[in-house]
N, C-alpha and C positions, 0 to 999 in steps of 0.2 A: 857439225852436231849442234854446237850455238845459235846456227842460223836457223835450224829443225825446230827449236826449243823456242826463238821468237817468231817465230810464223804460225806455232801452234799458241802462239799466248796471244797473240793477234787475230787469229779469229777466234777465237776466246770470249776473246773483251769485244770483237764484234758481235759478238752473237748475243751476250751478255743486255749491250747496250741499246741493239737495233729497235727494242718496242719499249722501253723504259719510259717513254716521255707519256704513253698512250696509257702509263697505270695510275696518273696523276691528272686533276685538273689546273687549271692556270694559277688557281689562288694555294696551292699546294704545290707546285713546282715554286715559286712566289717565296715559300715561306722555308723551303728545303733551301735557296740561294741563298738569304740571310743568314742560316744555320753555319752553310758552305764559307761564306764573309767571316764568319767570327772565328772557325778555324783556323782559316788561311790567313794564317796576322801579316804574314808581306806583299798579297795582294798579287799575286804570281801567276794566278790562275790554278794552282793545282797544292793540293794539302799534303808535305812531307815531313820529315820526321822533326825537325825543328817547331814547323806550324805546332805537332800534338806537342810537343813538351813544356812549350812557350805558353801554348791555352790551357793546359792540364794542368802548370808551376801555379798559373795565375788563380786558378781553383784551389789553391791548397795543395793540388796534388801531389807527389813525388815517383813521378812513374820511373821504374827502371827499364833499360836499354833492352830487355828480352819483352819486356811488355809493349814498346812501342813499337819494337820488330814484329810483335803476332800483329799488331794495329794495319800496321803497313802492309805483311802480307795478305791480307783479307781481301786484297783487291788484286784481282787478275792482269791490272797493267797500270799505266800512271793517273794517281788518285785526282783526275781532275773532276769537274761538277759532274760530267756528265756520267762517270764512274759512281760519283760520291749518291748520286741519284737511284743509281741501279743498284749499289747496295744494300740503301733502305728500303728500296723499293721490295727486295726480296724479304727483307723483315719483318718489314710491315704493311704487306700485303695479304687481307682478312684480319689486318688488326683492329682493334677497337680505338675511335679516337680517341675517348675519355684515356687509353692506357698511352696511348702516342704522349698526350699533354702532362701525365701524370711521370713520365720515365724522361719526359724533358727537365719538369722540376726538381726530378729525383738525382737530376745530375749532381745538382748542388746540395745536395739536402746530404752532408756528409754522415751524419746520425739515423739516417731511414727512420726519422720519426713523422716524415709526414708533412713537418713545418719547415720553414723559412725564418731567419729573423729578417724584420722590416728592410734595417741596416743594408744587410746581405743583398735583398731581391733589389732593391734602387740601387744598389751599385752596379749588378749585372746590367737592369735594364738602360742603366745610364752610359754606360762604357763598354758595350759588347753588338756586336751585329749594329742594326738599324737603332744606334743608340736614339733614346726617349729623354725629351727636356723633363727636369722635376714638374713642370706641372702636368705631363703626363700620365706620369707617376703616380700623381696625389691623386687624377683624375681615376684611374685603373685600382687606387687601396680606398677610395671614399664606398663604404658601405661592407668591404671587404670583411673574412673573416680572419682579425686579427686581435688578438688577445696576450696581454702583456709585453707587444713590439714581435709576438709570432704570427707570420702568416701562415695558417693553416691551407693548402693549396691544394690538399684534396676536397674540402666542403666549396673552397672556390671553383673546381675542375666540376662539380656532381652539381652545383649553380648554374654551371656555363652550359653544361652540356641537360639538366634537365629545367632549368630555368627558376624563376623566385617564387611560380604556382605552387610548387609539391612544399616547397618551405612553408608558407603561406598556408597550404590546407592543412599541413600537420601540423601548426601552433594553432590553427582554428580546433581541430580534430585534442587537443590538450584541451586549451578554453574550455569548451563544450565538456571534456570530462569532469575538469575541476567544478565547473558550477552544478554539475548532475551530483556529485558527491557531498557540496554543498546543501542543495538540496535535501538531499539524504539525512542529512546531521540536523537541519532543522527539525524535519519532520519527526527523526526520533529525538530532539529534544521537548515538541509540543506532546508529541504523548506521554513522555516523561511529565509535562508539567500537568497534563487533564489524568493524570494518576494521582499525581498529590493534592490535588484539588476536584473532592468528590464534592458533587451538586447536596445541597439542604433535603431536597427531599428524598435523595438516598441514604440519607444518614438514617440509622436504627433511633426510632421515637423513643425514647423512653415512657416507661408504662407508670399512670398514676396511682398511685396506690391510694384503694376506697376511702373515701370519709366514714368513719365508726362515728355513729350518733348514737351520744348516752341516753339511754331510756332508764326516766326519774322512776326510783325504786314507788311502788304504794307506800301510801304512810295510812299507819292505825289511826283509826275511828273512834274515837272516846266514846262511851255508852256513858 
């Protein structure tokens, strides 16, 4: 009966694995290995229930022993790369990249606010997978959006994925508003001021009133 039970999980995982490599290309099978690396911390070839606890502790996490059993089972035979590939594969296939890059960062982002502290993201990059020297680091946060030591990782993921044009036209596309507005304020200030300042010969003339010329009474005539 046990032998019935592995021979049907065996072709399982072959059927599973046999077209897996043809739904990636090389710089995404590339980047799926490194992923595979950071799990696997003893380097074994294959991710077991130690690898998840060990990389989960190191996150903060505190998985319990029925969470890392549903982990484990999810795979239909031993979690090696080429297992670990087929499983994303099924995930994330008709996925959007921008949500691939944004559900990577969200690993760590234990708050779902979006950010990172600075701190946080150079310790990952330094000490996990294809660890990064600090000046690669500094290289990858120079320009970044970061604000108060938070890296914000989704205006960085909507940068990477739509580039620094669409930023660029909508701070022009602002520019351009503020001085139209500007504009605006001048103009109803100058007719404010050709209101209070009427021209001389629109002003009401005042009217002269006639000169009265005394006309000398007659004087009598002595006889």
């Amino acid at each position: 009966m046990s032998s019935s039970k592995t021979k049907k999980k065996r072709m399982r995982t072959h059927r599973y694995t046999s077209n897996v490599f043809s739904m990636f290309n090389q710089a995404q099978i590339q980047e799926f290995k490194e992923a595979f690396n950071v799990i696997d911390q003893n380097r074994d070839g294959f991710i077991d229930k130690e690898d998840l606890i060990e990389m989960l502790t190191s996150l903060g996490k505190n998985p319990t022993d029925e969470y890392i059993e549903a982990m484990i089972n999810e795979a239909p035979g031993p979690l090696n790369f080429t297992m670990f590939l087929t499983l994303f594969g099924e995930k994330l296939n008709g996925t959007d990249p921008e949500d691939v890059i944004r559900n990577a960062f969200a690993c760590f982002d234990s708050d779902s606010c979006g950010e990172l502290s600075e701190e946080l993201l150079r310790e990952v990059m330094t000490t996990m997978g294809d660890r990064w020297t600090d000046e690669m680091v500094d290289e990858l946060l120079t320009g970044a959006p970061i604000k108060k030591g938070q890296f914000d990782y989704v205006e960085f993921i909507r940068t990477l994925k739509h580039g620094a044009k669409d930023k660029d036209e909508e701070a022009q596309k602002q520019k351009q508003q503020q001085q139209q507005q500007q504009q605006q304020q001048q103009q109803e200030q100058q007719q404010q001021q050709q209101k209070q300042q009427v021209p001389e010969e629109q002003k009401p003339q005042q009217q002269q009133k006639p000169v009265q010329r005394k006309i000398p009474k007659p004087t009598a005539t002595k006889r």
